[in-house]
PAMAR-806964 format. One record per atom (N, C-alpha, C): x, y, z. Coordinates in steps of 0.2 Angstrom, whole numbers, plus 2048, in hexadecimal, padded with zeros to 3 digits. Each point is the difference from the previous one (the first is absolute). Layout:
BEGIN
{node {X Y Z}}
...
//
This chain:
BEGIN
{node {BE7 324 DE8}}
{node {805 7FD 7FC}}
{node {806 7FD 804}}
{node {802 7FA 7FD}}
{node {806 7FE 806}}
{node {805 802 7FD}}
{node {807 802 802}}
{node {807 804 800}}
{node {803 7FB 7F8}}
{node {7FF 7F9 801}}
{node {802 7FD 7FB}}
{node {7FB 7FC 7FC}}
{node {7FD 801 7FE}}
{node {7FA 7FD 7FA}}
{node {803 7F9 7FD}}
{node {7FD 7FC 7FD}}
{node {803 7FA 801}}
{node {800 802 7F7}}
{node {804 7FD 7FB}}
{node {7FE 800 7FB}}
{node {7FC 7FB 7FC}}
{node {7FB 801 7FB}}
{node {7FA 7FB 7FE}}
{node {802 7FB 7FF}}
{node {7FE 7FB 803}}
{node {803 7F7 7FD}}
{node {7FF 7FF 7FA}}
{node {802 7FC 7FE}}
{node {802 7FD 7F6}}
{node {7F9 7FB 802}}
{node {7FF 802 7F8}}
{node {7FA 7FB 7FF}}
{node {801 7FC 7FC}}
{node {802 7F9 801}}
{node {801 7FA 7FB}}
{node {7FB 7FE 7FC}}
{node {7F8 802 802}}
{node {7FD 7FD 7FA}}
{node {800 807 7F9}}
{node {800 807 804}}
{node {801 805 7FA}}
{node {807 7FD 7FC}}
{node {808 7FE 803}}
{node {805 7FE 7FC}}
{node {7FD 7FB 7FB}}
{node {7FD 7FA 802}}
{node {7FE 7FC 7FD}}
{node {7FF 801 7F9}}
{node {7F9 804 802}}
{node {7FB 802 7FB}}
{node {804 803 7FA}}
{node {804 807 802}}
{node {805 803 7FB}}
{node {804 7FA 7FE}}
{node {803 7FD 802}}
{node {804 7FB 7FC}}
{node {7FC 7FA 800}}
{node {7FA 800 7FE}}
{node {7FE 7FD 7FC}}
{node {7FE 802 7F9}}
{node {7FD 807 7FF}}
{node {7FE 802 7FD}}
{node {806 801 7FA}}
{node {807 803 804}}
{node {805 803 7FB}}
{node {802 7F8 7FC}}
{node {7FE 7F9 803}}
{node {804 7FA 7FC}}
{node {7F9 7FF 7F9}}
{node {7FB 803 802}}
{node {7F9 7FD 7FC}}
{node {802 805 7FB}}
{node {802 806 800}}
{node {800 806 7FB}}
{node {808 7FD 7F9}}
{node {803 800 804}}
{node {806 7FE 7FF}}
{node {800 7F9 7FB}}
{node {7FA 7FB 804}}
{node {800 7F9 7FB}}
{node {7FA 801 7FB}}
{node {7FC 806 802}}
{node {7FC 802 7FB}}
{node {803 803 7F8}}
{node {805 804 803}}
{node {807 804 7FA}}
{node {803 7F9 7FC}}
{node {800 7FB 802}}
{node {807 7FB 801}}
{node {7FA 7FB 7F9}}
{node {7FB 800 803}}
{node {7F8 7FC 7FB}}
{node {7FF 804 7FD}}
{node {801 807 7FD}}
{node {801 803 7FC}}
{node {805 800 7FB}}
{node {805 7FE 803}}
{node {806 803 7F7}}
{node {7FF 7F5 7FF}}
{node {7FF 7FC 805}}
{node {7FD 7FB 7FC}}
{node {7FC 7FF 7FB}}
{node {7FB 803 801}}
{node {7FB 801 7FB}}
{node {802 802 7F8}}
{node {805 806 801}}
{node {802 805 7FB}}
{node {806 7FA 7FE}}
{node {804 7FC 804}}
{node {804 7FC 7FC}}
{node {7FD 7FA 7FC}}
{node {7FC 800 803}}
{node {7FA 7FA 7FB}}
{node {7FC 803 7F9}}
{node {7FF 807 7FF}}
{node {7FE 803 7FB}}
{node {806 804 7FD}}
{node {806 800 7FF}}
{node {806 802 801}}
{node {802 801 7F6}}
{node {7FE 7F8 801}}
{node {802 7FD 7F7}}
{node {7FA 805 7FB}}
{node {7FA 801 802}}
{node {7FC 805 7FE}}
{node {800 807 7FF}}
{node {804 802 803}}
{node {802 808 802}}
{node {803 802 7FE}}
{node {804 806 7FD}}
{node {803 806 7FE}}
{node {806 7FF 806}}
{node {802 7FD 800}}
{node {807 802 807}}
{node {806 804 7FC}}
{node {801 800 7F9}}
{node {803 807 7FD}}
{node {7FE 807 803}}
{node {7F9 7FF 7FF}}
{node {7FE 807 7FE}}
{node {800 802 80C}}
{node {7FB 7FB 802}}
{node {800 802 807}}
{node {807 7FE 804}}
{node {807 800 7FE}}
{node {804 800 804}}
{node {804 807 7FF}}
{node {805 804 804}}
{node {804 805 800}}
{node {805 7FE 7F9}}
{node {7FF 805 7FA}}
{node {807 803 7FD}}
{node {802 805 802}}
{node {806 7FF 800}}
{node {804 806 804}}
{node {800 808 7FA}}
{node {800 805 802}}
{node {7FF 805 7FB}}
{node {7FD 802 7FC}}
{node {7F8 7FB 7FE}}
{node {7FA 803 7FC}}
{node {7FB 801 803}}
{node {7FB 803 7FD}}
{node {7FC 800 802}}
{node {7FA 7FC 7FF}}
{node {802 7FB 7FD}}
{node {7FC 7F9 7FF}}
{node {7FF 7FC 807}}
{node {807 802 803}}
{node {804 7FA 806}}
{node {7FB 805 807}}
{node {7FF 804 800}}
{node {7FB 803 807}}
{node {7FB 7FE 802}}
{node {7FC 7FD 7FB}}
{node {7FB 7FE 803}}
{node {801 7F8 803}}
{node {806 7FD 7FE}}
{node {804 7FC 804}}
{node {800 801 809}}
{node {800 806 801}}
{node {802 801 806}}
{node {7FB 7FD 805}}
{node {7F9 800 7FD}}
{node {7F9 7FE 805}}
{node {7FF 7F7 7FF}}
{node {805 7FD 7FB}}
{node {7FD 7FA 7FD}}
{node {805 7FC 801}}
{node {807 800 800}}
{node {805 7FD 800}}
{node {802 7FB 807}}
{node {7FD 804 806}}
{node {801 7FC 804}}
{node {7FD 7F9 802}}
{node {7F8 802 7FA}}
{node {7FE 7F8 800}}
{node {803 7FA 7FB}}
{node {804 802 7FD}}
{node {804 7FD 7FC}}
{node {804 7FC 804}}
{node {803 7F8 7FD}}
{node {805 7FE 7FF}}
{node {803 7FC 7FD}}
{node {808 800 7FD}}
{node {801 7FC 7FD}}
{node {800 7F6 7FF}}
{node {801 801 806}}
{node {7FF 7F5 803}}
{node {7FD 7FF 807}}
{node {7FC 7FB 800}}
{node {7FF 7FB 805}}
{node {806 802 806}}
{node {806 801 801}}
{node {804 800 803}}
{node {800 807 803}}
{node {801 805 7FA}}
{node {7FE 807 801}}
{node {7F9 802 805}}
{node {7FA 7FB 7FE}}
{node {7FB 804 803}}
{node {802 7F9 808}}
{node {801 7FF 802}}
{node {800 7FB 807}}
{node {805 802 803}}
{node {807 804 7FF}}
{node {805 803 802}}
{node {7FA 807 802}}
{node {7FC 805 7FD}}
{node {7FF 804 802}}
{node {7FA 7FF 804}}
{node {7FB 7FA 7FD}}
{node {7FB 800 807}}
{node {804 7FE 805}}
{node {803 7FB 802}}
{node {803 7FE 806}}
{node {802 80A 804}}
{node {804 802 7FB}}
{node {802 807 804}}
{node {7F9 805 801}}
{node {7FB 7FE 7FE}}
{node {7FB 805 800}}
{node {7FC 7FF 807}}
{node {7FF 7FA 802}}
{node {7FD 7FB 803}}
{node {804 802 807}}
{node {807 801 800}}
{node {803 800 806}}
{node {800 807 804}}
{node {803 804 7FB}}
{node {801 807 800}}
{node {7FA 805 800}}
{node {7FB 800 7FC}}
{node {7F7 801 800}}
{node {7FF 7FE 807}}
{node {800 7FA 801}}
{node {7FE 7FF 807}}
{node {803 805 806}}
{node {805 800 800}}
{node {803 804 806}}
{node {800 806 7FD}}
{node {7FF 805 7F9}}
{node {802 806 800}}
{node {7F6 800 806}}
{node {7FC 7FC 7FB}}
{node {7FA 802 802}}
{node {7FC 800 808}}
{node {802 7FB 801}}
{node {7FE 7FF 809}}
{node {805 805 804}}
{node {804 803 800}}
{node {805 804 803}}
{node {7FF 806 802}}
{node {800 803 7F8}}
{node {7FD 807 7FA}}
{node {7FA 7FF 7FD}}
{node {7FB 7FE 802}}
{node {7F9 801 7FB}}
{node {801 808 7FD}}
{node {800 805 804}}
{node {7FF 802 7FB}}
{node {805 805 7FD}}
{node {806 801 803}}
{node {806 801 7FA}}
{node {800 7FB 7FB}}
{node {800 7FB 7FF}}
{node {7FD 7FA 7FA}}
{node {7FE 802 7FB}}
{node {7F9 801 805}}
{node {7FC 802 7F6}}
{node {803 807 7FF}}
{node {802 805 802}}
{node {803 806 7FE}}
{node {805 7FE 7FC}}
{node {805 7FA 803}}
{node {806 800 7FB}}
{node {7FF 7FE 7FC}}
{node {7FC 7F9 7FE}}
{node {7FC 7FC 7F9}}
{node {802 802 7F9}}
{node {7FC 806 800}}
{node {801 803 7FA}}
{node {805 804 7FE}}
{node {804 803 806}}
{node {806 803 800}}
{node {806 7FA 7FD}}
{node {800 7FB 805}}
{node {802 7FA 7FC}}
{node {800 7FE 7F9}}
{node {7FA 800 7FD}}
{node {7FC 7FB 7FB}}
{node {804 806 7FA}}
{node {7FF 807 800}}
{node {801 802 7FA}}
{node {808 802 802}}
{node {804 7FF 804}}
{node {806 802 802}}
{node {804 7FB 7FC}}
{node {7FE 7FC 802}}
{node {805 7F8 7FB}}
{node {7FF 800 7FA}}
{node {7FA 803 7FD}}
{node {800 7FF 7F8}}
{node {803 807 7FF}}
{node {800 806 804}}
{node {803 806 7FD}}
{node {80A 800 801}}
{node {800 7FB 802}}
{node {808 7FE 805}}
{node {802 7FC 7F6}}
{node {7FC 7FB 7FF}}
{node {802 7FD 7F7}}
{node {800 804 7FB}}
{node {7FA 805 803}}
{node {801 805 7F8}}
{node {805 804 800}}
{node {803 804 804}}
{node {802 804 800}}
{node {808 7FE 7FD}}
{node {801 7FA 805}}
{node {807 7FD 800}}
{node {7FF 7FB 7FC}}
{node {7FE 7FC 7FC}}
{node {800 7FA 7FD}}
{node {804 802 7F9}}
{node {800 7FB 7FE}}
{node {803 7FF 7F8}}
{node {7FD 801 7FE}}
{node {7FF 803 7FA}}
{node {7FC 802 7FA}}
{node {7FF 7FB 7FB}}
{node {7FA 7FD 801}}
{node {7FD 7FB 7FD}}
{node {7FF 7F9 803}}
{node {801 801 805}}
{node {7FF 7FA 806}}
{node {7F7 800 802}}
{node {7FF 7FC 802}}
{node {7FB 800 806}}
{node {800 7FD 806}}
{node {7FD 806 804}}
{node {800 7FB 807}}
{node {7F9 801 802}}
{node {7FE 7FB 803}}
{node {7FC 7FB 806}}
{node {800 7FD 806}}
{node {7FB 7FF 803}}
{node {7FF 7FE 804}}
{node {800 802 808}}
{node {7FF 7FC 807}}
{node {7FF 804 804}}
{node {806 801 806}}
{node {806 7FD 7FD}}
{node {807 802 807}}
{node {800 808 800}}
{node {800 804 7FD}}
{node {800 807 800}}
{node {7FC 802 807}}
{node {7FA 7FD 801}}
{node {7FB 801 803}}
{node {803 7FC 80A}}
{node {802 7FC 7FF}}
{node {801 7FB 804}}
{node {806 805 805}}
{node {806 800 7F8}}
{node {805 804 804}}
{node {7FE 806 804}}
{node {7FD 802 7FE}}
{node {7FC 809 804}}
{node {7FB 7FB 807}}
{node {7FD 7FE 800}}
{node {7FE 7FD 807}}
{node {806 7FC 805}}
{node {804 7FF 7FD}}
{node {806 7FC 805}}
{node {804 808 801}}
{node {801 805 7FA}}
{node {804 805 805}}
{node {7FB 805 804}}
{node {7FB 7FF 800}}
{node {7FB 803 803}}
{node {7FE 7FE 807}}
{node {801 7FB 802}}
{node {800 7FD 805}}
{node {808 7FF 804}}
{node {803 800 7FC}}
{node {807 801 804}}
{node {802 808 801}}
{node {7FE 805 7FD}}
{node {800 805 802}}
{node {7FB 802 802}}
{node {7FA 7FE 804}}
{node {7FD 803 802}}
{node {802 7FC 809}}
{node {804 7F8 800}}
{node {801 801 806}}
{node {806 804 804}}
{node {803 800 7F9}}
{node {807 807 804}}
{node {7FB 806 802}}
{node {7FC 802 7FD}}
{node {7FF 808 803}}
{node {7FC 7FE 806}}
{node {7FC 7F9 801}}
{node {7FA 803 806}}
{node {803 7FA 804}}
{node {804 7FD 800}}
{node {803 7FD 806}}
{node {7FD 7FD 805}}
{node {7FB 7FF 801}}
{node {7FC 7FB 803}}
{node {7FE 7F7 7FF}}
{node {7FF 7FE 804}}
{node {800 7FA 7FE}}
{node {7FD 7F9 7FA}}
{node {7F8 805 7FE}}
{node {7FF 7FA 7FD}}
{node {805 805 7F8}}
{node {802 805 800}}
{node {805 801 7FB}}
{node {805 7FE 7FE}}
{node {804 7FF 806}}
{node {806 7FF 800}}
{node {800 7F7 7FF}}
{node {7FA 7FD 803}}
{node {800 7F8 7FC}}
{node {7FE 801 7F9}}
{node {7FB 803 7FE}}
{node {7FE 801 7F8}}
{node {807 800 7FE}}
{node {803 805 800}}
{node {805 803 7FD}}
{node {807 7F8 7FF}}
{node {802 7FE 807}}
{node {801 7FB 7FF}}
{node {800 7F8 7FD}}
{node {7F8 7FE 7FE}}
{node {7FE 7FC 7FD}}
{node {802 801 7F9}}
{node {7FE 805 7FE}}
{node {801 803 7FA}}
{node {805 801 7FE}}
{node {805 801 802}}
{node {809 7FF 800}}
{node {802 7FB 800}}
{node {7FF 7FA 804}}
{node {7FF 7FA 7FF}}
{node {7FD 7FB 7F9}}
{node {7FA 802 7FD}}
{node {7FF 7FC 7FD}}
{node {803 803 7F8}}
{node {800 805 801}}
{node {801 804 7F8}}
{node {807 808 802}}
{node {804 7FF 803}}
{node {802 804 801}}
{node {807 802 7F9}}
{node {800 7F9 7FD}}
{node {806 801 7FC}}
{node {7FC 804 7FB}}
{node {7FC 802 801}}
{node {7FB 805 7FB}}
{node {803 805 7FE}}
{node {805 804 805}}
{node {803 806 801}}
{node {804 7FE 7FA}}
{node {806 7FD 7FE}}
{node {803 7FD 7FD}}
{node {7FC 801 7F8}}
{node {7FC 7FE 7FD}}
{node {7FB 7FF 7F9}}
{node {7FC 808 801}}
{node {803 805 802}}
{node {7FF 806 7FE}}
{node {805 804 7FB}}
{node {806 7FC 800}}
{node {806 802 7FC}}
{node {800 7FB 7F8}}
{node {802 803 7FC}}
{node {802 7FC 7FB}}
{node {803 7FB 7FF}}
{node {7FC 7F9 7FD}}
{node {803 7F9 800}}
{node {7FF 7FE 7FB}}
{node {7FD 7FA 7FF}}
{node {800 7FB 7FA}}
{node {7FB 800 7FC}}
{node {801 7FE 7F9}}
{node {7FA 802 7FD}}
{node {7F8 7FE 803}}
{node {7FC 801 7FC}}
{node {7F9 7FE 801}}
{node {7FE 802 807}}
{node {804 803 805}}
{node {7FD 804 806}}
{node {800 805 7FF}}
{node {7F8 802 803}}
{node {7FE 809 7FE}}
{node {802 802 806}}
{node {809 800 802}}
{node {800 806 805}}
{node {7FE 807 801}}
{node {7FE 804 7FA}}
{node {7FF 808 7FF}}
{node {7F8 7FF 803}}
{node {7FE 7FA 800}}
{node {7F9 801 805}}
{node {7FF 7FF 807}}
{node {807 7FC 801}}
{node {801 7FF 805}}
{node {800 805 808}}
{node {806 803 7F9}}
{node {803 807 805}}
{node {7F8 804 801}}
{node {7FD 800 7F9}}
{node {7F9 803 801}}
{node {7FE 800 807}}
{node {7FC 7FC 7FF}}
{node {7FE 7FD 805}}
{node {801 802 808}}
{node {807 7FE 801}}
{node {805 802 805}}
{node {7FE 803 803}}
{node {802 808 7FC}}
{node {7FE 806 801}}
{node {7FC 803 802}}
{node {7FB 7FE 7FB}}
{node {7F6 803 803}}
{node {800 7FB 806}}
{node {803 7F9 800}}
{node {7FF 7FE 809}}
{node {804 804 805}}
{node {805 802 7FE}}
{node {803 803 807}}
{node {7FC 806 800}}
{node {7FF 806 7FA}}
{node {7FC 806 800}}
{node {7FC 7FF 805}}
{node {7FA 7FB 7FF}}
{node {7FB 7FF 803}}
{node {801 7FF 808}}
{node {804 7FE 801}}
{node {802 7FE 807}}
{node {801 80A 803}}
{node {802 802 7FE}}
{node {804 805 801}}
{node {7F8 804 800}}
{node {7FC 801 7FE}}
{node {7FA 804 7FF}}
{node {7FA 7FE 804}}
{node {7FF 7F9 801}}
{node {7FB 7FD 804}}
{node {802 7FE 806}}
{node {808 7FF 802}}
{node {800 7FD 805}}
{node {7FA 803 809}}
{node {801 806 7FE}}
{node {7F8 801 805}}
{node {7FA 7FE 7FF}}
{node {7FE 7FC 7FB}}
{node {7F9 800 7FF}}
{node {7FD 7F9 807}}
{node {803 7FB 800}}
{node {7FE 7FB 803}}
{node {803 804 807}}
{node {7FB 7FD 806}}
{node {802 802 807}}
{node {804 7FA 802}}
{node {806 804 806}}
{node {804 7FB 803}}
{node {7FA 7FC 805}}
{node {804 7F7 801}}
{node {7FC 7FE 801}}
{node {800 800 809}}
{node {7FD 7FD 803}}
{node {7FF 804 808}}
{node {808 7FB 804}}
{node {802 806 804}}
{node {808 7FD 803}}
{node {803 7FD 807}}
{node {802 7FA 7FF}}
{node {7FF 7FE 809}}
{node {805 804 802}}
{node {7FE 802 807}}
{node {803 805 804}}
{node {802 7F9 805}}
{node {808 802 802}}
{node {803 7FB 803}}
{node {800 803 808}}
{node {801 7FB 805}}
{node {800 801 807}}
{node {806 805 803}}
{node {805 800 7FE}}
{node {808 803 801}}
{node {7FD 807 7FC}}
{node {7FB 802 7FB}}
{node {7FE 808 7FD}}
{node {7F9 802 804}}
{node {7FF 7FB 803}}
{node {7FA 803 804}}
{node {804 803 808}}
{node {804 7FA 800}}
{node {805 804 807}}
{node {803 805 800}}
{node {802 802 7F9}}
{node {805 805 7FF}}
{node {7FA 807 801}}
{node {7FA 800 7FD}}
{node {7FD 805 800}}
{node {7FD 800 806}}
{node {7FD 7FD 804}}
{node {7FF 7FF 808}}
{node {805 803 802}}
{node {806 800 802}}
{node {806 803 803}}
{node {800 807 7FC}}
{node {7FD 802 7FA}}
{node {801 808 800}}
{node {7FC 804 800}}
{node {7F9 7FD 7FF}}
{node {7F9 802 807}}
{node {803 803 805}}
{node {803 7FA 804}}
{node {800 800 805}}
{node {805 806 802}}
{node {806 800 7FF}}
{node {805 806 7FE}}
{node {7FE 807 800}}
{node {7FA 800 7FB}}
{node {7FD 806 7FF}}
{node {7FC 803 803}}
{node {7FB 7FC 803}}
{node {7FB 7FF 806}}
{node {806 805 807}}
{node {804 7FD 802}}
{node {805 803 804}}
{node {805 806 7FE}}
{node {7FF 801 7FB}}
{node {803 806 7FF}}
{node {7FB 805 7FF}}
{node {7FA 800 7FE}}
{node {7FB 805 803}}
{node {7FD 7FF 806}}
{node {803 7FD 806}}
{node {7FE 801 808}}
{node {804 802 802}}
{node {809 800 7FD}}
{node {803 806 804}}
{node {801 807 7FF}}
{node {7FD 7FF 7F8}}
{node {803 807 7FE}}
{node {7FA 806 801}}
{node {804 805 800}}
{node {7FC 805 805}}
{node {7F9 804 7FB}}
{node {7FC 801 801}}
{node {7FB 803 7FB}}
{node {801 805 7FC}}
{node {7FE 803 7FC}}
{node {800 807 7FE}}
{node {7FE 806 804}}
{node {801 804 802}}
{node {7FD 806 802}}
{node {7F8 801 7FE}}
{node {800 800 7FB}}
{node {7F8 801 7FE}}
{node {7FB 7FB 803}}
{node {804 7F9 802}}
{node {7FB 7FB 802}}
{node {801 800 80A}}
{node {804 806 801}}
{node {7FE 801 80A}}
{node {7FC 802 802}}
{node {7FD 7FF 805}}
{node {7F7 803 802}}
{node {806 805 805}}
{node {7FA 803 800}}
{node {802 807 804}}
{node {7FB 800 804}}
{node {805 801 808}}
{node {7FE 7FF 808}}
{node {7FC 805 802}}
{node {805 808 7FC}}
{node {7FF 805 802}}
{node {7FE 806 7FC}}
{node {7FD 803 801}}
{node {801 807 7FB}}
{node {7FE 808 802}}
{node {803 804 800}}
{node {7FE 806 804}}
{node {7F8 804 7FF}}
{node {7FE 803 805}}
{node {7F9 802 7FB}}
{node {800 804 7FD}}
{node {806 805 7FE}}
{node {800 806 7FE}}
{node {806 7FF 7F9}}
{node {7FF 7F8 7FC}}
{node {804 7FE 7FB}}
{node {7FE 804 7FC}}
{node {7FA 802 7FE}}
{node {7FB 805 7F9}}
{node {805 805 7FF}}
{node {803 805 806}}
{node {802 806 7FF}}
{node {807 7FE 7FC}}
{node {802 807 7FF}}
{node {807 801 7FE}}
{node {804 7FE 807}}
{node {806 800 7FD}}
{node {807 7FE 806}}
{node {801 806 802}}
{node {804 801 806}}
{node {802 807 802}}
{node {807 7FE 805}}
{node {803 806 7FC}}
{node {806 7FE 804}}
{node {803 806 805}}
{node {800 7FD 807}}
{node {802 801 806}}
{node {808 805 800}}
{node {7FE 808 801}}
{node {809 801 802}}
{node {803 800 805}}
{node {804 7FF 803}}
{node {805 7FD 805}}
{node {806 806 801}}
{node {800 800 808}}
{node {803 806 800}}
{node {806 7FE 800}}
{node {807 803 7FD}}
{node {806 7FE 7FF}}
{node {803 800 808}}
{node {803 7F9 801}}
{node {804 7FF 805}}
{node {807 805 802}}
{node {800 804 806}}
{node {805 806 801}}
{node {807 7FC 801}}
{node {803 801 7FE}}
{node {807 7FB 803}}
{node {803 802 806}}
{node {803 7FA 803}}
{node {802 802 805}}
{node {806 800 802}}
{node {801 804 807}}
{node {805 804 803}}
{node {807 7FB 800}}
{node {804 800 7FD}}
{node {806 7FA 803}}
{node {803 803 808}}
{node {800 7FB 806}}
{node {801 800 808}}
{node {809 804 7FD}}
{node {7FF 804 806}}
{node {807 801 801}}
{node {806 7FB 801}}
//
């Protein structure tokens, strides 16, 4: 094995592939609450969205995010689903689907709990919110590079996000927001090991560094003196078996001082 192992090169058709796949899933989501907003005028959206404080509003928590109120509402959230899907997915496959559902009921239990009493909420920013802090705290903890750009693009395009977690103007479900937020940062905090870091280029200037302390070391055990235990032995008496025995010595007389 050589002293420095090279680390595995990046494979651009596997990145590929994963972000392609996370943009299909993503647009597959996005061609879903389409669907539902075209059947939208037909459906219960009382009954399948969050009331806050009943027991009627909970089953809102698995339905509501396919809800929306406007054309506006639903192309504001797919555009964020689209961008942020995308990169939580190709980045974190599978912190993702972990946090999903940690997301999805987080922002409807974020309405219920805090919402006004007799309101309803809908729809999927709850959901979005938790993928954009999820992605931005997961590039604080793992600090490598494709996080730290994830993390940045996402801050860039939807960062005033942070901001729409506090209470503002009517008709915004912030209480699903913060939801949301939350089960995204939890998630971050509980999966960020699942996905492997990805492979690290090792720069010229840290291969010299570690050469010169080989080297160093190499040299420090050439001068230094062995162990006792590791000396070969030149000589040894024939009669080592026995016991030791100690010689008496006749006391030296002292002598006369000269006149």
């Amino acid at each position: 094995m050589p002293d420095h192992p090279s680390p595995p090169a990046p494979d651009p058709a596997s990145d590929r592939r994963r972000l392609l796949f996370a943009f299909n899933c993503s647009l597959g989501f996005v061609l879903l609450l389409v669907v539902v907003a075209a059947m939208q005028a037909r459906l219960p959206v009382a009954a399948m969205s969050v009331t806050p404080g009943t027991l009627a509003g909970l089953p809102g928590l698995l339905t509501a995010p396919l809800l929306h109120g406007s054309a506006a509402h639903l192309a504001a959230n797919a555009t964020a689903l689209l961008i942020l899907g995308t990169l939580a997915g190709s980045v974190y496959p599978r912190a993702t689907v972990r946090a999903l559902p940690l997301m999805w009921l987080g922002s409807g239990l974020g309405a219920w709990l805090l919402g006004e009493p007799g309101s309803h909420h809908l729809g999927a920013s709850g959901v979005t919110h938790g993928l954009m802090f999820l992605v931005t705290t997961l590039g604080l903890l793992r600090r490598d590079r494709p996080s730290i750009a994830a993390g940045m693009i996402a801050m860039l395009f939807y960062g005033g996000s942070v901001l729409t977690v506090l209470p503002h103007g009517d008709g915004i479900s912030w209480q699903s927001h913060l939801g949301g937020a939350i089960a995204g940062t939890v998630s971050a905090l509980l999966f960020r090991r699942l996905d492997p870091l990805p492979p690290r280029k090792r720069y010229s200037w840290e291969i010299e560094e570690e050469e010169q302390a080989l080297q160093a070391r190499e040299e420090h055990d050439t001068f230094e003196l062995p162990p006792p235990r590791d000396v070969p032995v030149l000589w040894r008496r024939e009669d080592d078996d026995g016991p030791g025995q100690v010689l008496p010595f006749r006391p030296r007389s002292p002598r006369t001082p000269p006149d």
